[in-house]
PyMOL CGO cylinders between C-alpha atoms (Angstrom):
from pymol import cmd
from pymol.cgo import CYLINDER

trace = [
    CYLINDER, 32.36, 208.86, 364.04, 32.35, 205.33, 362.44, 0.3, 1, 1, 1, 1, 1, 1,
    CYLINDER, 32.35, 205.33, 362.44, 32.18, 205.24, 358.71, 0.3, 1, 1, 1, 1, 1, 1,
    CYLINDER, 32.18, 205.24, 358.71, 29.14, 203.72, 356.92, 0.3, 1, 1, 1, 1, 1, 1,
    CYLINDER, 29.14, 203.72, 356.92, 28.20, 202.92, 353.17, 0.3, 1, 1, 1, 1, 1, 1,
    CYLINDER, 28.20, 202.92, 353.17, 29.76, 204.04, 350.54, 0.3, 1, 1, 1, 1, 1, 1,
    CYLINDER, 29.76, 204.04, 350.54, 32.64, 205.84, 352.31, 0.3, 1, 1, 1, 1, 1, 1,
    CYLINDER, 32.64, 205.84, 352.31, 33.64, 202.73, 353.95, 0.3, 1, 1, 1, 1, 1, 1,
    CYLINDER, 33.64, 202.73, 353.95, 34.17, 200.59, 351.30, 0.3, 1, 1, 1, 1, 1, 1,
    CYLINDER, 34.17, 200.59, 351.30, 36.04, 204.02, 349.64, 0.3, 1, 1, 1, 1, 1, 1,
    CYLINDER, 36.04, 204.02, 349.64, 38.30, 204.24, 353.22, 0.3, 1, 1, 1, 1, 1, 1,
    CYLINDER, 38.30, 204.24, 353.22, 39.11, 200.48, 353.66, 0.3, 1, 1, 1, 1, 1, 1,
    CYLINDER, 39.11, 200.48, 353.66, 40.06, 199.73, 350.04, 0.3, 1, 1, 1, 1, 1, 1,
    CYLINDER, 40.06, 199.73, 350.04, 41.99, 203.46, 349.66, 0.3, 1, 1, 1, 1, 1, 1,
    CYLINDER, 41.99, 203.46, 349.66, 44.02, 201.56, 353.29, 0.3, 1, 1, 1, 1, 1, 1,
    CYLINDER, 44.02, 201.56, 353.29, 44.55, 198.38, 351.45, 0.3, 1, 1, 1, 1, 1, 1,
    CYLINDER, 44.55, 198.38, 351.45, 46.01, 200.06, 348.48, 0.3, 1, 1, 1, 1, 1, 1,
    CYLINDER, 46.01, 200.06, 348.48, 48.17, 202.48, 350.60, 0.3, 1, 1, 1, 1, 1, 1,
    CYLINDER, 48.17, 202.48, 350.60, 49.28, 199.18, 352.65, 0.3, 1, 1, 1, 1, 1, 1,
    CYLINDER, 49.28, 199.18, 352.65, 50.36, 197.16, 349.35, 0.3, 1, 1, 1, 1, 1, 1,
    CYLINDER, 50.36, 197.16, 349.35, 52.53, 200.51, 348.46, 0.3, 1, 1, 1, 1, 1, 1,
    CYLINDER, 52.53, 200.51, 348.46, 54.24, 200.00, 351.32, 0.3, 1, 1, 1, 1, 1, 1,
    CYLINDER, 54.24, 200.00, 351.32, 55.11, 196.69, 351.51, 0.3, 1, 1, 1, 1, 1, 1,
    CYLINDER, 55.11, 196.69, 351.51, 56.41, 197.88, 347.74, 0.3, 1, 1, 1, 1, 1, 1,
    CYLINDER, 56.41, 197.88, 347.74, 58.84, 200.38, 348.86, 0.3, 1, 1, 1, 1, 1, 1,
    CYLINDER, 58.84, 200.38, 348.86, 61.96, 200.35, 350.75, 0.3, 1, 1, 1, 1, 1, 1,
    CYLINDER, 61.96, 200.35, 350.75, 63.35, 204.40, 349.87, 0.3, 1, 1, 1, 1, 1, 1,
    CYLINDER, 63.35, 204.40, 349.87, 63.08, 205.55, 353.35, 0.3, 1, 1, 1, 1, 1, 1,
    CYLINDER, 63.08, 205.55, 353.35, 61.06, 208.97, 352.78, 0.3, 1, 1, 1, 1, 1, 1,
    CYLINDER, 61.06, 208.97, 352.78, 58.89, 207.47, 350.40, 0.3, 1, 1, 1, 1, 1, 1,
    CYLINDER, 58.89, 207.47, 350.40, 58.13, 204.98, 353.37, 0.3, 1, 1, 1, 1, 1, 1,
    CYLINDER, 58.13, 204.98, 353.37, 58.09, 207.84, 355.81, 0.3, 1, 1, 1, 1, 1, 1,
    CYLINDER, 58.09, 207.84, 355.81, 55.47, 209.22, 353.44, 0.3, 1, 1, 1, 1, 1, 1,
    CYLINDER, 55.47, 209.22, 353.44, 53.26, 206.04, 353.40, 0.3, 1, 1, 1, 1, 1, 1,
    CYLINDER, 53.26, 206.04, 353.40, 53.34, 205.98, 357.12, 0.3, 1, 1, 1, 1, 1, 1,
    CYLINDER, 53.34, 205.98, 357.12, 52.01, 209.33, 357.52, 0.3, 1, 1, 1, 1, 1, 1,
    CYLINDER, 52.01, 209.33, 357.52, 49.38, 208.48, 355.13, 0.3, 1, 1, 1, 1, 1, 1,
    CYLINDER, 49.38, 208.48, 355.13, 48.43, 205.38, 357.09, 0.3, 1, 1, 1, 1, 1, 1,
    CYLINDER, 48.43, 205.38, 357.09, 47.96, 207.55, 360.24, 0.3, 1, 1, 1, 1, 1, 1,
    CYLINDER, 47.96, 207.55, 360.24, 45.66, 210.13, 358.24, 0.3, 1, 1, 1, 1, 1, 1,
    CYLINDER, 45.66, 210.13, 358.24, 43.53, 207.14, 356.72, 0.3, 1, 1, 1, 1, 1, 1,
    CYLINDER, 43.53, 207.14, 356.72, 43.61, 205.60, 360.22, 0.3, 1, 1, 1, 1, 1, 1,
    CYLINDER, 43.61, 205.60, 360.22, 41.98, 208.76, 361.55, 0.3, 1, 1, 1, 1, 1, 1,
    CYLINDER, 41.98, 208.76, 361.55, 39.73, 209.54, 358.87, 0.3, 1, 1, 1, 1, 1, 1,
    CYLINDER, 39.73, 209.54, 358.87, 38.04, 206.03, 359.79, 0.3, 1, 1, 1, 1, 1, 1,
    CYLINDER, 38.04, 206.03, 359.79, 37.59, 207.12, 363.78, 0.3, 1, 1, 1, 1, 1, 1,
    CYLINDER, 37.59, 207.12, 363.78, 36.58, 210.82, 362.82, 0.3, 1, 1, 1, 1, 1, 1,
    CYLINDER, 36.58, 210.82, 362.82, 35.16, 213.27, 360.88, 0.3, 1, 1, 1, 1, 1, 1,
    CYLINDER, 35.16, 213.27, 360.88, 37.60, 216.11, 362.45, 0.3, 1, 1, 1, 1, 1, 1,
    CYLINDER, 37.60, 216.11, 362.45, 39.57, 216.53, 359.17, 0.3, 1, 1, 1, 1, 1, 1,
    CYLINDER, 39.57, 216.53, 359.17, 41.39, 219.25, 358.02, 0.3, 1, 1, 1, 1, 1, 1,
    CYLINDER, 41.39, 219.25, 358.02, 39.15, 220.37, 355.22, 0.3, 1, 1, 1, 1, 1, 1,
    CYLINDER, 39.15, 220.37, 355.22, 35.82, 221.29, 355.94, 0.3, 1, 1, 1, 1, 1, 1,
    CYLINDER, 35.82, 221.29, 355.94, 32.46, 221.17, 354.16, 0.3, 1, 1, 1, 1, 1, 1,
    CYLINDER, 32.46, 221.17, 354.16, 33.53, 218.28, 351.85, 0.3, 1, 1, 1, 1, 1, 1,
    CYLINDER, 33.53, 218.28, 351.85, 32.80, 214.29, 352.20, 0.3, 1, 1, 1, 1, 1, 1,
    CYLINDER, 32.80, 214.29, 352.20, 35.09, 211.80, 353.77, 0.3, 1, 1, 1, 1, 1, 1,
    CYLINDER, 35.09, 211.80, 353.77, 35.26, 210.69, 350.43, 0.3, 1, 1, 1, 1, 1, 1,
    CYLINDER, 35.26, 210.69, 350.43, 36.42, 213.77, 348.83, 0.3, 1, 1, 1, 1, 1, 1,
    CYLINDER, 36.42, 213.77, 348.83, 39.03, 214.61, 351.71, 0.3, 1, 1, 1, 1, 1, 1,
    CYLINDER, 39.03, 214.61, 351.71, 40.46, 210.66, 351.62, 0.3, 1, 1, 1, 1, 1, 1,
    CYLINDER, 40.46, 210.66, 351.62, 40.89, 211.49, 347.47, 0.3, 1, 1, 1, 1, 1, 1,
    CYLINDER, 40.89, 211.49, 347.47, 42.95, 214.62, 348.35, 0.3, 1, 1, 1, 1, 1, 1,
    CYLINDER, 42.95, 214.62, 348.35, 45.13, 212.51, 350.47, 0.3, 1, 1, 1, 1, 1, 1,
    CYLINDER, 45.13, 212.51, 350.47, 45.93, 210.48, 347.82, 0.3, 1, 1, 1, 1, 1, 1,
    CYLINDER, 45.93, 210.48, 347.82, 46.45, 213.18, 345.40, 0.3, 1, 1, 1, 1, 1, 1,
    CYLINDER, 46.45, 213.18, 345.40, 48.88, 214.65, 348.19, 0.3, 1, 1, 1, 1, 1, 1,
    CYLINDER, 48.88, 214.65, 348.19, 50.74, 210.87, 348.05, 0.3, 1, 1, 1, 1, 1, 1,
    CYLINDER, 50.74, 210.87, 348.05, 50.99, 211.19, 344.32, 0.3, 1, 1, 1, 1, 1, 1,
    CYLINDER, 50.99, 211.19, 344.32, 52.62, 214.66, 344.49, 0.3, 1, 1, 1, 1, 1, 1,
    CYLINDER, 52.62, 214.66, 344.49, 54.69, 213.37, 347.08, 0.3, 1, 1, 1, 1, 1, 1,
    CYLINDER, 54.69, 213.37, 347.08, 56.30, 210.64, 345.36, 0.3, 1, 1, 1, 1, 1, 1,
    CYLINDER, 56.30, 210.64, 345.36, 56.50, 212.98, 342.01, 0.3, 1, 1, 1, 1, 1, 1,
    CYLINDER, 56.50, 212.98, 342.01, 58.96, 215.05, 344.61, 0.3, 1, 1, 1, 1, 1, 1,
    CYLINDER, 58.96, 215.05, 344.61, 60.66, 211.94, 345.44, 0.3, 1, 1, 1, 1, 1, 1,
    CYLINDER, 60.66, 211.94, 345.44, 60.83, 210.48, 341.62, 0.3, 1, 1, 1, 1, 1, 1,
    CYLINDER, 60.83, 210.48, 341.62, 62.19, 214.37, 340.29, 0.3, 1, 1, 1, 1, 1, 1,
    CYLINDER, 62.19, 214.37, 340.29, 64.04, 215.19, 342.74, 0.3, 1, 1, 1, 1, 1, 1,
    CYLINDER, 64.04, 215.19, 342.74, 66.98, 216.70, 340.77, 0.3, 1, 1, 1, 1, 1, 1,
    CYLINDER, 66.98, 216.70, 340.77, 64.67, 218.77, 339.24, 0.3, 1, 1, 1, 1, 1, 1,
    CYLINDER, 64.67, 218.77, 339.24, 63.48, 222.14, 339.87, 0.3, 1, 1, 1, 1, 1, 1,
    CYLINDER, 63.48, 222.14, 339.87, 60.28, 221.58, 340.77, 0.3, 1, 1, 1, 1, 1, 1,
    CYLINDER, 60.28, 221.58, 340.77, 57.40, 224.11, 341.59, 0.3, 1, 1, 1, 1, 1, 1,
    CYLINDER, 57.40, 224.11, 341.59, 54.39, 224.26, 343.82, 0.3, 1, 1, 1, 1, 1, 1,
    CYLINDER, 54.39, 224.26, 343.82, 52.48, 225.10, 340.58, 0.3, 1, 1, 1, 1, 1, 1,
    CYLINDER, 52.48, 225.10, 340.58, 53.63, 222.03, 338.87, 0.3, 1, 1, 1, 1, 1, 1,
    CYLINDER, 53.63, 222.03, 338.87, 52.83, 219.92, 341.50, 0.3, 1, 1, 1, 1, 1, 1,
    CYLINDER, 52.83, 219.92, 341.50, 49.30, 221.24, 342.10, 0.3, 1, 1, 1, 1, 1, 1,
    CYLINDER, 49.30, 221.24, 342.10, 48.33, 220.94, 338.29, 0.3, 1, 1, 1, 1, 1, 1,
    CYLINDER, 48.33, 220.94, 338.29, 49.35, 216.76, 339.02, 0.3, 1, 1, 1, 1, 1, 1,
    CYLINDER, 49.35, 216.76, 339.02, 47.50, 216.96, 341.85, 0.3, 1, 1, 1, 1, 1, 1,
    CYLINDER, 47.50, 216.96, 341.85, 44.73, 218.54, 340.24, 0.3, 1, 1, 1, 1, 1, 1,
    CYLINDER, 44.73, 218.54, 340.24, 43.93, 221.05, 343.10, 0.3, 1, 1, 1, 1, 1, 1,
    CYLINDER, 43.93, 221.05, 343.10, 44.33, 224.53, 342.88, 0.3, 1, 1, 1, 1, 1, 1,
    CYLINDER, 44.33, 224.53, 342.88, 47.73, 226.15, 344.02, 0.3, 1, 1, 1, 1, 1, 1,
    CYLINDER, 47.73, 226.15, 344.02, 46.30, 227.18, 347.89, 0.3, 1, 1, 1, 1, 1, 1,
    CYLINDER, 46.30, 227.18, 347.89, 44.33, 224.28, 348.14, 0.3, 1, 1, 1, 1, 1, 1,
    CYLINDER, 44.33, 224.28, 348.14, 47.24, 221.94, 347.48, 0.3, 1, 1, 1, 1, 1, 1,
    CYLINDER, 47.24, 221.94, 347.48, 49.31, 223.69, 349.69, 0.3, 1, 1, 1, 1, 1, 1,
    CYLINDER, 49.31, 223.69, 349.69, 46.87, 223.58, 352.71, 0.3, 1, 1, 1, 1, 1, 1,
    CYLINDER, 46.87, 223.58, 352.71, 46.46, 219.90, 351.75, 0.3, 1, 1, 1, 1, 1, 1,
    CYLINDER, 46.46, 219.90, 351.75, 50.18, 218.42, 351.80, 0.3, 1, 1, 1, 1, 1, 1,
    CYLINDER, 50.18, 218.42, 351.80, 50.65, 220.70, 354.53, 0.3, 1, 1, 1, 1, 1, 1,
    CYLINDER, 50.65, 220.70, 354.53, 47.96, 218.74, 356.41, 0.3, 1, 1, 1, 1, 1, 1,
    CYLINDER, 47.96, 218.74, 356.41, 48.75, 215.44, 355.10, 0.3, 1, 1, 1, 1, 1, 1,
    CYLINDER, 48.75, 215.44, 355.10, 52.42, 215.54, 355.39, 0.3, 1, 1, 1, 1, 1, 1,
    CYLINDER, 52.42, 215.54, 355.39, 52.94, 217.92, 358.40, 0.3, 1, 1, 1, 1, 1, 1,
    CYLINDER, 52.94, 217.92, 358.40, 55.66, 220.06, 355.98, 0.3, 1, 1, 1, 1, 1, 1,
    CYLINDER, 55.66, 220.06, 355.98, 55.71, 221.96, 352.84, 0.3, 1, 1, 1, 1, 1, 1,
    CYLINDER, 55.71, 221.96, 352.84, 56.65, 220.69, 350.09, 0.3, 1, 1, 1, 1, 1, 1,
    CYLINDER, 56.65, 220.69, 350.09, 59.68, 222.96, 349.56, 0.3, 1, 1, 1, 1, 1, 1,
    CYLINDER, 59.68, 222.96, 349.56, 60.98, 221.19, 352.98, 0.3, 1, 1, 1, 1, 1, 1,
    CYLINDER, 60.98, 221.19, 352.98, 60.45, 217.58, 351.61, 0.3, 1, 1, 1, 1, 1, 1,
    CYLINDER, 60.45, 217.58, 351.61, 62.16, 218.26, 348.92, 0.3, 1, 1, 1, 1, 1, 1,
    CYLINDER, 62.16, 218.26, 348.92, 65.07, 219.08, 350.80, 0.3, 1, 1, 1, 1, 1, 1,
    CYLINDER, 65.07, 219.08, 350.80, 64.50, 216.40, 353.07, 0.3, 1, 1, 1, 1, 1, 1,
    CYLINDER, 64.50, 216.40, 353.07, 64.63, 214.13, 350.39, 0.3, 1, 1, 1, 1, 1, 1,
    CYLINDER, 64.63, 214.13, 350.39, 67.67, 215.78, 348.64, 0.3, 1, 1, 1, 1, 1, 1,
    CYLINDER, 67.67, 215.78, 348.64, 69.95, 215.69, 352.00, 0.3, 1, 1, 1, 1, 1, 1,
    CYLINDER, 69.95, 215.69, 352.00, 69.07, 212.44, 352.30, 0.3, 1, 1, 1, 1, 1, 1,
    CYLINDER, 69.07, 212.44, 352.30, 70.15, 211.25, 349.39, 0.3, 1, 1, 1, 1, 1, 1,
    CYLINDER, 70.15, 211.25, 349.39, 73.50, 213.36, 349.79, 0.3, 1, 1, 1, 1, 1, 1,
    CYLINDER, 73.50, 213.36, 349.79, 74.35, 211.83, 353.48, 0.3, 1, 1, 1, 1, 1, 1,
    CYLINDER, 74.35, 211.83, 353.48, 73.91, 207.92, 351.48, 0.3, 1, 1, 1, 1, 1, 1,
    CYLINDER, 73.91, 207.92, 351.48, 76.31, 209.50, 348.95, 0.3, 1, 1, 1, 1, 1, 1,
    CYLINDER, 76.31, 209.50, 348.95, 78.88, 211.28, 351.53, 0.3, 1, 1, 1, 1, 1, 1,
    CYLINDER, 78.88, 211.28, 351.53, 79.04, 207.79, 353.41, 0.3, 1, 1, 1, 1, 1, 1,
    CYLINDER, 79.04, 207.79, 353.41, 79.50, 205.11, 350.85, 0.3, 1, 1, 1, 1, 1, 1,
    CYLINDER, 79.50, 205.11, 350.85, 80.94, 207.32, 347.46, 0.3, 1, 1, 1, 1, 1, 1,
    CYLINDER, 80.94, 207.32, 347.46, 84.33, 208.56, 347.12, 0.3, 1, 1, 1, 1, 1, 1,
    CYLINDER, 84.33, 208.56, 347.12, 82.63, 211.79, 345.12, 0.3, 1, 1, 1, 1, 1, 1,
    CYLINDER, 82.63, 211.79, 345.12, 83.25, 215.19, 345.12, 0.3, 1, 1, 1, 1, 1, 1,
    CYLINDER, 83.25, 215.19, 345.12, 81.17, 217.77, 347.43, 0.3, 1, 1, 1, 1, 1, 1,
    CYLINDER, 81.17, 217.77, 347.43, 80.69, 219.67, 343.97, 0.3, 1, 1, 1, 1, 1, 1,
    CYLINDER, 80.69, 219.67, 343.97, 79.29, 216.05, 342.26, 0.3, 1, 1, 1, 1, 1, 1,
    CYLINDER, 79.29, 216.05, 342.26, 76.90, 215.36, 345.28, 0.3, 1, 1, 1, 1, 1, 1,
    CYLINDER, 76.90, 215.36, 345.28, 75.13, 218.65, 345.20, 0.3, 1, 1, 1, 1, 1, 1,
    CYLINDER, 75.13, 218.65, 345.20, 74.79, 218.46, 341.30, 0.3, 1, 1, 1, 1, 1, 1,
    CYLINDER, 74.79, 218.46, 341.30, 74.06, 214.85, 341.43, 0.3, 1, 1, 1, 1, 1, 1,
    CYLINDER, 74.06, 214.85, 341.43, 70.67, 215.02, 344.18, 0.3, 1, 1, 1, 1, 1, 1,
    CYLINDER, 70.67, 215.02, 344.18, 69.23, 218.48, 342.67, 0.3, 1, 1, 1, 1, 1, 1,
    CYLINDER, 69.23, 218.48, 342.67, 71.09, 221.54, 344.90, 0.3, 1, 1, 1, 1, 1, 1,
    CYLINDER, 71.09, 221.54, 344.90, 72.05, 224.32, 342.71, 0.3, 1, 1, 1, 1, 1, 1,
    CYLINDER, 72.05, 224.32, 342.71, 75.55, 224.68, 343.74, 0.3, 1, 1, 1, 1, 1, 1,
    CYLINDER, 75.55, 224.68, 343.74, 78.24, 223.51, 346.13, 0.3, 1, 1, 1, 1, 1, 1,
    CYLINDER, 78.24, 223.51, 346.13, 77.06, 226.21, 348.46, 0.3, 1, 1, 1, 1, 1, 1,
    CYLINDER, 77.06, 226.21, 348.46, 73.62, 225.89, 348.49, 0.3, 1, 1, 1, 1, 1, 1,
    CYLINDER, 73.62, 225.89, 348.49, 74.13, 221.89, 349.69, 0.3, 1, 1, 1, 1, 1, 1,
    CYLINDER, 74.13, 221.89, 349.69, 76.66, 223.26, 352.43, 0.3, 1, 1, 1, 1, 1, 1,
    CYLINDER, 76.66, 223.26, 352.43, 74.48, 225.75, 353.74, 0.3, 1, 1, 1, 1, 1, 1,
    CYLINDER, 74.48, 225.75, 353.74, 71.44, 223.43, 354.06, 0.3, 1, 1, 1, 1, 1, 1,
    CYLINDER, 71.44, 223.43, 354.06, 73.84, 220.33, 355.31, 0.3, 1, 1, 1, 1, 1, 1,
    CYLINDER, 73.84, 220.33, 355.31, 74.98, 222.94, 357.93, 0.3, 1, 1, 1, 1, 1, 1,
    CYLINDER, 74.98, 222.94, 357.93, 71.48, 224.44, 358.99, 0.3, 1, 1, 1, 1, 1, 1,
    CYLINDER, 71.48, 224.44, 358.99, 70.07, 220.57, 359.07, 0.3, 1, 1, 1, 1, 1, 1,
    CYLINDER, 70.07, 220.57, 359.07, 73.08, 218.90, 360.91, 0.3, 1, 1, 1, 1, 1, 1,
    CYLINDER, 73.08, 218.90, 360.91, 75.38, 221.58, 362.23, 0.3, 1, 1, 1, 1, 1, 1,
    CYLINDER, 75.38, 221.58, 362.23, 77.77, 220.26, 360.63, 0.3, 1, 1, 1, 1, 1, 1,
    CYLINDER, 77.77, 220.26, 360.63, 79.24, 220.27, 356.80, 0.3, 1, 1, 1, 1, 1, 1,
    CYLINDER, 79.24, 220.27, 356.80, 79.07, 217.99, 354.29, 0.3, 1, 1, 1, 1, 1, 1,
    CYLINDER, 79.07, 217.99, 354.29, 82.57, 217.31, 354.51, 0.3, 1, 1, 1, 1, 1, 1,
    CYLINDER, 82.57, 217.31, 354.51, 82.23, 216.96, 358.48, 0.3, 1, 1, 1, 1, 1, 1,
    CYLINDER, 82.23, 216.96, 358.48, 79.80, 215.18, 358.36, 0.3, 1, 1, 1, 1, 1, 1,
    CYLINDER, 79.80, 215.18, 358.36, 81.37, 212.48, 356.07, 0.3, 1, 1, 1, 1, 1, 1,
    CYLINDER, 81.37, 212.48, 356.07, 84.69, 212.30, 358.38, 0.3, 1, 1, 1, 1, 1, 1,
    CYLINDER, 84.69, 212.30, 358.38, 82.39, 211.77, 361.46, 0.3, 1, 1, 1, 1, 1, 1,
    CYLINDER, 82.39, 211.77, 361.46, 80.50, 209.08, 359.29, 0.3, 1, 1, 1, 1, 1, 1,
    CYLINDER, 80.50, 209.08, 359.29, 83.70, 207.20, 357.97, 0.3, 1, 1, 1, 1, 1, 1,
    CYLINDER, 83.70, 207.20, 357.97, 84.85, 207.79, 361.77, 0.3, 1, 1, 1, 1, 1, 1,
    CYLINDER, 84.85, 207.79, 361.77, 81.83, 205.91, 363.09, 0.3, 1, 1, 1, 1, 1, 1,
    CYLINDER, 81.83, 205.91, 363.09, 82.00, 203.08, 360.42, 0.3, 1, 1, 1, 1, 1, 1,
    CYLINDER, 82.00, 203.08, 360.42, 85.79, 202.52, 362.09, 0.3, 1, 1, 1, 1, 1, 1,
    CYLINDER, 85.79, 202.52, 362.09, 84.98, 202.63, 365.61, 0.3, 1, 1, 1, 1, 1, 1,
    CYLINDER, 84.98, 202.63, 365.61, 82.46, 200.17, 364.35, 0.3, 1, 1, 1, 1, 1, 1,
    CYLINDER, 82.46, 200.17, 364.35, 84.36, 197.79, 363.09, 0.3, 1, 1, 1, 1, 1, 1,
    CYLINDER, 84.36, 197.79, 363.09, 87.11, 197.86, 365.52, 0.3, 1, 1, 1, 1, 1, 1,
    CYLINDER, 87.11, 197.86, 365.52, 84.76, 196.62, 367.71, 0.3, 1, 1, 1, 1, 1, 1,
    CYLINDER, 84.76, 196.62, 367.71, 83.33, 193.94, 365.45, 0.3, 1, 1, 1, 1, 1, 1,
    CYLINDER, 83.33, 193.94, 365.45, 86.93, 192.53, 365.33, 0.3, 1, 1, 1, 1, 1, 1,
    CYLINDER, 86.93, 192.53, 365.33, 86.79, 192.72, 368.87, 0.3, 1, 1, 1, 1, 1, 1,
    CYLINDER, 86.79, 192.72, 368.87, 83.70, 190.92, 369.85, 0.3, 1, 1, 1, 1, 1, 1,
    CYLINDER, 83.70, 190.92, 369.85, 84.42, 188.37, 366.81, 0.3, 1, 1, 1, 1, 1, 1,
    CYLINDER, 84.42, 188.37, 366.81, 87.58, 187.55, 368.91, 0.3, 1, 1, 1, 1, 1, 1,
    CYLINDER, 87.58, 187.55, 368.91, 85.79, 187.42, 372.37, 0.3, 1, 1, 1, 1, 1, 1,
    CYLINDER, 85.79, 187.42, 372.37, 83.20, 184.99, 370.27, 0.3, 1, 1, 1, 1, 1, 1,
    CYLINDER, 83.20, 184.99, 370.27, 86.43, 183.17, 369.11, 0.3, 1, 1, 1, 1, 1, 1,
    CYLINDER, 86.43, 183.17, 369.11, 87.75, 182.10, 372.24, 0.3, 1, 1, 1, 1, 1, 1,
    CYLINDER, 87.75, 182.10, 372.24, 84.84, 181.76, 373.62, 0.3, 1, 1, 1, 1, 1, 1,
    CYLINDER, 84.84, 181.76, 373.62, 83.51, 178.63, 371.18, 0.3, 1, 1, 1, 1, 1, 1,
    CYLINDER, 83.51, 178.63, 371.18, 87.89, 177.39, 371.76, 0.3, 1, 1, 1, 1, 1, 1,
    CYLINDER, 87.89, 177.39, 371.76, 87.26, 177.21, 375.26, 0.3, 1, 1, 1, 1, 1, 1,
    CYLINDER, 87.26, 177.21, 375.26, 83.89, 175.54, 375.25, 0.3, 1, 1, 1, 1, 1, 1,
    CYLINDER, 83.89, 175.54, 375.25, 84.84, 173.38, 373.12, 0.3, 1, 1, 1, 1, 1, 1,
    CYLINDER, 84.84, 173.38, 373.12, 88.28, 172.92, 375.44, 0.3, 1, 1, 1, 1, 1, 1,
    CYLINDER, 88.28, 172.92, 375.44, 85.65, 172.15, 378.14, 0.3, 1, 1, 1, 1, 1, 1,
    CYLINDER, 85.65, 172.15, 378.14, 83.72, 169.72, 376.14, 0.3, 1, 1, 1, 1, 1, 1,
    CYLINDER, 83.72, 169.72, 376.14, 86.18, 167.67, 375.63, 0.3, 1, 1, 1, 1, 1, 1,
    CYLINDER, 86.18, 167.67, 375.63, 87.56, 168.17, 379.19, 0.3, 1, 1, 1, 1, 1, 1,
    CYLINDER, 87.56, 168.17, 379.19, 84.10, 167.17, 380.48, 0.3, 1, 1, 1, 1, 1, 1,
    CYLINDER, 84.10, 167.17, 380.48, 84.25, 163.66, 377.64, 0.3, 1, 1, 1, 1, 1, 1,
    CYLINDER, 84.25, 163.66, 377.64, 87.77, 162.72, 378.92, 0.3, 1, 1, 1, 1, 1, 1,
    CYLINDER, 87.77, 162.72, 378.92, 86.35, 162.91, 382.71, 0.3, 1, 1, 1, 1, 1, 1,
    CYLINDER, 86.35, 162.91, 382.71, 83.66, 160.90, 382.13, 0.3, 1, 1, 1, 1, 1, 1,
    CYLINDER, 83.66, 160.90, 382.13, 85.64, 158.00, 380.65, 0.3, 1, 1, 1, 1, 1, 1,
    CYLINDER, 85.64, 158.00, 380.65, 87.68, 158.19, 383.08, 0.3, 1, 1, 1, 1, 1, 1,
    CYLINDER, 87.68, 158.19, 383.08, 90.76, 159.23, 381.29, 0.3, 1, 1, 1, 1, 1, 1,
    CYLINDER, 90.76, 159.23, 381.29, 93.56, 160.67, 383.25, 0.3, 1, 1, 1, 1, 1, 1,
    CYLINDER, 93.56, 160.67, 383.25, 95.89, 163.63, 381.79, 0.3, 1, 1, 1, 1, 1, 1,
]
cmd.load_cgo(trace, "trace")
């Protein structure tokens, strides 16, 4: 169904605004979250199959958006213990209703974005920090040491610590072959330029 009147103007300019926001944002869940908005919006212009019924394209679009706003609340208060009632009353919706919504919007609960968001965070801090598996945890929101191990474990299948060794592991093996190919590249440009000269001394007839 194509959109007409007033909840095409409402559609494109709610697209342009999500579009700006991401061109804004680099954080890669809050981009993640953008582009799953961008798909919604994108289908809410080519039908009217949305997931809540008996309301306007207009209304469902503005639910969206509240969805967005919660989302990057989550993102923004992360270390915080957050609730689903909190996050409805920003969202304005009631507590069912805005957990149908992000639901539909983001294709996860909230409770799992959070986490999401929170392991996230921890992996950037287990790669490129020399902290503590105690300080991570405390530092992106998990209540303890063993709450981020068990979720690390159930999301990777691997601890934190594990995981960090394999990353630092990878980051070597990396590099080593940086070194290596920056050597081939090396004598590659000697001998070209070996040949160049080669080739100049030929042509002048130069003997050597």
């Amino acid at each position: 169904m194509m959109l007409s009147g007033e909840d095409k103007v409402f559609a494109d300019k709610l697209m342009l605004d999500i579009h700006s926001e991401f061109q804004k944002h680099s954080d890669m869940f809050i981009t993640s979250i953008l582009k799953k908005l961008m798909s919604f919006f994108d289908i809410c212009h080519k039908s009217s199959g949305l997931p809540v019924k008996g309301t306007s394209l207009s209304a469902r679009i503005s639910s969206a958006k509240q969805v967005y706003k919660a989302a990057r609340y989550v993102n923004e208060n992360r270390t915080k213990k957050l609730t689903i009632e909190e996050l409805s009353a920003i969202s304005t919706m009631s507590r069912s209703t805005f957990t149908k919504n992000f639901r539909s919007v983001m294709g996860m609960s909230f409770h799992d974005l959070l986490l999401e968001i929170r392991l996230s965070k921890a992996v950037t801090e287990l790669r490129y920090s020399h902290k503590s598996i105690a300080e991570i945890a405390e530092e992106v929101g998990f209540s303890s040491s063993s709450h981020f191990i068990r979720a690390c474990t159930a999301t990777y299948s691997r601890t934190p610590l594990a995981l960090k060794k394999e990353m630092a592991e990878r980051t070597r093996e990396y590099s080593r072959k940086n070194i290596k190919q920056n050597r081939r590249n090396d004598w590659a440009r000697i001998r070209a330029s070996e040949l160049q000269k080669e080739h100049y001394r030929a042509s002048i007839g130069e003997t050597y």
